[in-house]
Rosetta silent file (secondary structure, phi, psi, omega in degrees, C-alpha in Angstrom):
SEQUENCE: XXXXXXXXXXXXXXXXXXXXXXXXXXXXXXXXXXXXXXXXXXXXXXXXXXXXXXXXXXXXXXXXXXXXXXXXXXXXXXXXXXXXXXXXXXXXXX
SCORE:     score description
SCORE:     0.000 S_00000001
   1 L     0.000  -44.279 -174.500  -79.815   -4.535  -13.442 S_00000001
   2 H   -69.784  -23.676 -171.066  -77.080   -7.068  -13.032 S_00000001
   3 H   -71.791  -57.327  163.753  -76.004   -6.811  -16.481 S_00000001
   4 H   -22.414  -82.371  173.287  -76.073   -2.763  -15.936 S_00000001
   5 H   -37.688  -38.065 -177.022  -73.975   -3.578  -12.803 S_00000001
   6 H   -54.325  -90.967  178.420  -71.576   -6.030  -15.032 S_00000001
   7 L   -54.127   14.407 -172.185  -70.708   -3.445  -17.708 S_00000001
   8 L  -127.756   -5.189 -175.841  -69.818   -0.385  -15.017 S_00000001
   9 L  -122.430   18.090  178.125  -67.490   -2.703  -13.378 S_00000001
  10 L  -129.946  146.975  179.352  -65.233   -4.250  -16.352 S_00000001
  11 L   -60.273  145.009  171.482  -62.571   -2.405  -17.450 S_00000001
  12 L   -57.722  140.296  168.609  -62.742   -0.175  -21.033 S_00000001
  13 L  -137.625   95.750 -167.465  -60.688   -1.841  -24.009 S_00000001
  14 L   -82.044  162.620  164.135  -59.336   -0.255  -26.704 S_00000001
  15 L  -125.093   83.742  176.199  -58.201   -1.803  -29.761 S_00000001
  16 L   -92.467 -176.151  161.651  -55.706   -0.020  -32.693 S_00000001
  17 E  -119.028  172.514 -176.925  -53.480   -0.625  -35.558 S_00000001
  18 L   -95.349  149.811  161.532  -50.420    0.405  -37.030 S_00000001
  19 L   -55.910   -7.658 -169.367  -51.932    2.332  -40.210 S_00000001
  20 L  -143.571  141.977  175.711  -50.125    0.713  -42.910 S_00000001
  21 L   -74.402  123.592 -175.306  -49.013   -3.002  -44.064 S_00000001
  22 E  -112.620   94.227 -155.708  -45.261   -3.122  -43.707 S_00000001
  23 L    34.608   14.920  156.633  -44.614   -6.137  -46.378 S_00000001
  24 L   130.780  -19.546 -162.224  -48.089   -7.691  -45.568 S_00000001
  25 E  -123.300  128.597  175.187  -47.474   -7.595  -42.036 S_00000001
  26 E  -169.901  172.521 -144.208  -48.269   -4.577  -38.830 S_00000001
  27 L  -103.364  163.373  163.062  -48.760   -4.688  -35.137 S_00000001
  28 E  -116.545  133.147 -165.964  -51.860   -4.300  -33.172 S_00000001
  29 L  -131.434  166.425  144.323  -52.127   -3.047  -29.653 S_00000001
  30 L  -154.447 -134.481 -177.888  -54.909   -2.951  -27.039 S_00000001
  31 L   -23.619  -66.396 -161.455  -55.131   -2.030  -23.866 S_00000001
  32 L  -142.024  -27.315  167.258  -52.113   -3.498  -22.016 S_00000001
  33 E  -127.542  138.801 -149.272  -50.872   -5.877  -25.013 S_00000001
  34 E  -136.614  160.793  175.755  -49.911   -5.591  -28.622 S_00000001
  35 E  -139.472 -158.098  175.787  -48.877   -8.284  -31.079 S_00000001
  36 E  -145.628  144.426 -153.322  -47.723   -8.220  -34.923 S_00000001
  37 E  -140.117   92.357  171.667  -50.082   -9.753  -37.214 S_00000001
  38 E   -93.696  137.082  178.738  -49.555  -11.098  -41.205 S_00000001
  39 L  -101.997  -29.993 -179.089  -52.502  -11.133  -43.806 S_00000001
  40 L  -179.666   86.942  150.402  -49.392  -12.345  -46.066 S_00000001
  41 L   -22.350  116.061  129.006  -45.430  -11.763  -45.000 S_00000001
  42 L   -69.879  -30.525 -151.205  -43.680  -10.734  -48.336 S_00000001
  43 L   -84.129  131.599 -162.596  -40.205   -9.840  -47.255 S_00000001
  44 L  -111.861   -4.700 -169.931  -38.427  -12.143  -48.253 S_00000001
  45 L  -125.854   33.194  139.630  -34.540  -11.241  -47.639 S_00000001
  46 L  -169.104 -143.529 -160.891  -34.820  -10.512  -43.844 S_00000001
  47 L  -127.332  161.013 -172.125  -36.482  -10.447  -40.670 S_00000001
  48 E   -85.364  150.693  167.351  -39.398   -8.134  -39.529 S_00000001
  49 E  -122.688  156.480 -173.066  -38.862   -6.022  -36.132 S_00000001
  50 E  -116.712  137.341  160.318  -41.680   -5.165  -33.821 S_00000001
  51 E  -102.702   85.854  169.920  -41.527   -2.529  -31.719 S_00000001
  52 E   -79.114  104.382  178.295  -43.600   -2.330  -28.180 S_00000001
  53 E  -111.324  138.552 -167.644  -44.059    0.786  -26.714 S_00000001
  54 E   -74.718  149.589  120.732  -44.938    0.685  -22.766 S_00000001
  55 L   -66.178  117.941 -139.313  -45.971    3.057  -20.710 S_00000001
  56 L    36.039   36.913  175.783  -43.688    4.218  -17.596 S_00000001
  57 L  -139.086  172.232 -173.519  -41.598    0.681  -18.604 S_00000001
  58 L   -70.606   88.767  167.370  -38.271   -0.179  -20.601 S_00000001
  59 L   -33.649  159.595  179.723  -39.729   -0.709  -24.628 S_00000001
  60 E  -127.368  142.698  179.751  -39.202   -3.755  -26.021 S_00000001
  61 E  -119.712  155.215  173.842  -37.734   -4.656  -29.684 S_00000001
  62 E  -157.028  145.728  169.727  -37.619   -8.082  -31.041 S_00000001
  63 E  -116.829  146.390 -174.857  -36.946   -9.294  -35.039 S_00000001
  64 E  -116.288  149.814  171.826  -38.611  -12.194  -36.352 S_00000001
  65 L  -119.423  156.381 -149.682  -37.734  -13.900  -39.660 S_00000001
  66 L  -142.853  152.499  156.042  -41.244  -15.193  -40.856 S_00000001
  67 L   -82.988  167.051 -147.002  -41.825  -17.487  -44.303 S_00000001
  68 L   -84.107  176.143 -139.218  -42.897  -15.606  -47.287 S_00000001
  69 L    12.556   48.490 -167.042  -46.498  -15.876  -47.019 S_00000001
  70 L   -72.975  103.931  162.081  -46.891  -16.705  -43.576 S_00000001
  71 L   -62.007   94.696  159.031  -50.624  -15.665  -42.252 S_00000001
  72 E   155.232  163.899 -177.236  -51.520  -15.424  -38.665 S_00000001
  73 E   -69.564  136.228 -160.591  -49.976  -13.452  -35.133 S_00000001
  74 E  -102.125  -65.438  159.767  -46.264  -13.828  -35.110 S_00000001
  75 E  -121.947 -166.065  166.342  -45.128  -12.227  -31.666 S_00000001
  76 E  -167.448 -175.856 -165.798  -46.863  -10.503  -28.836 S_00000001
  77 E  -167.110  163.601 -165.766  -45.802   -8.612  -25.372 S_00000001
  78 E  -142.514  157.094  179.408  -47.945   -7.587  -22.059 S_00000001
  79 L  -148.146  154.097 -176.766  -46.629   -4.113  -20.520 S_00000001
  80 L   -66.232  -53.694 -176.883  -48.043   -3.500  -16.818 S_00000001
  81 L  -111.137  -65.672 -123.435  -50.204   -0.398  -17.096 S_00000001
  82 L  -149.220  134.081  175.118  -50.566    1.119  -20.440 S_00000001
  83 E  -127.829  145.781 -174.146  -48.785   -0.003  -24.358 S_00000001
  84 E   -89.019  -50.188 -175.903  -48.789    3.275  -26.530 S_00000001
  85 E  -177.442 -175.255 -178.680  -48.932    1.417  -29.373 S_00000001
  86 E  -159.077  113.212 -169.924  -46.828   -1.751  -31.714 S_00000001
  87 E   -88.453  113.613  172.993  -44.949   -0.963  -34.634 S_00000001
  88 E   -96.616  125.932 -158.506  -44.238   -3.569  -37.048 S_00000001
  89 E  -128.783 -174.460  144.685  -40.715   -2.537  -39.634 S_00000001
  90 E   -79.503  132.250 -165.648  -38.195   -3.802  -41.488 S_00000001
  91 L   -92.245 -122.515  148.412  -35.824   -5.484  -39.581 S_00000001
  92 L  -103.808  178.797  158.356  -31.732   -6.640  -40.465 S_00000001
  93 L   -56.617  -26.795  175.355  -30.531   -8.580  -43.262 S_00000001
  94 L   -76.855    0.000    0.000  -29.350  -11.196  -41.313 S_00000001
């Protein structure tokens, strides 16, 4: 019963992806926070941009320059109620 009780009282948690590897690298959201994530950075002549998008809040963009094979979460972001989802791109040249 308590366990019963447990699992009717913690919130639901989703977890997605962006569909596709953007040089080796693409964002993950889940509930309320999303991050960007490399299995292997390739790009090697700029910086990646991440894209968070909130729900009822101000989106957030940010570019990271990452070394070429870098492995492991790179940035992340918390939104209040709801993140639609976190797009990882090509960023500038600079």
């Amino acid at each position: 019963m308590t366990a019963a009780a447990i699992s009717l009282a913690a919130p639901l948690s989703s977890a997605s992806a962006q569909s596709e590897w953007t040089h080796g690298c693409r964002g993950y959201w889940y509930t309320t926070s999303g991050h960007g994530y490399c299995s292997k950075a390739t790009w090697r002549t700029g910086k990646y941009q991440i894209t968070y998008d909130c729900n009822n809040e101000i989106d957030t963009q940010r570019s990271k320059r990452l070394a070429y094979g870098y492995k492991g979460k790179f940035d992340s972001e918390e939104c209040t109620f709801k993140i639609n989802y976190t797009d990882v791109g090509i960023g500038s040249i600079n």
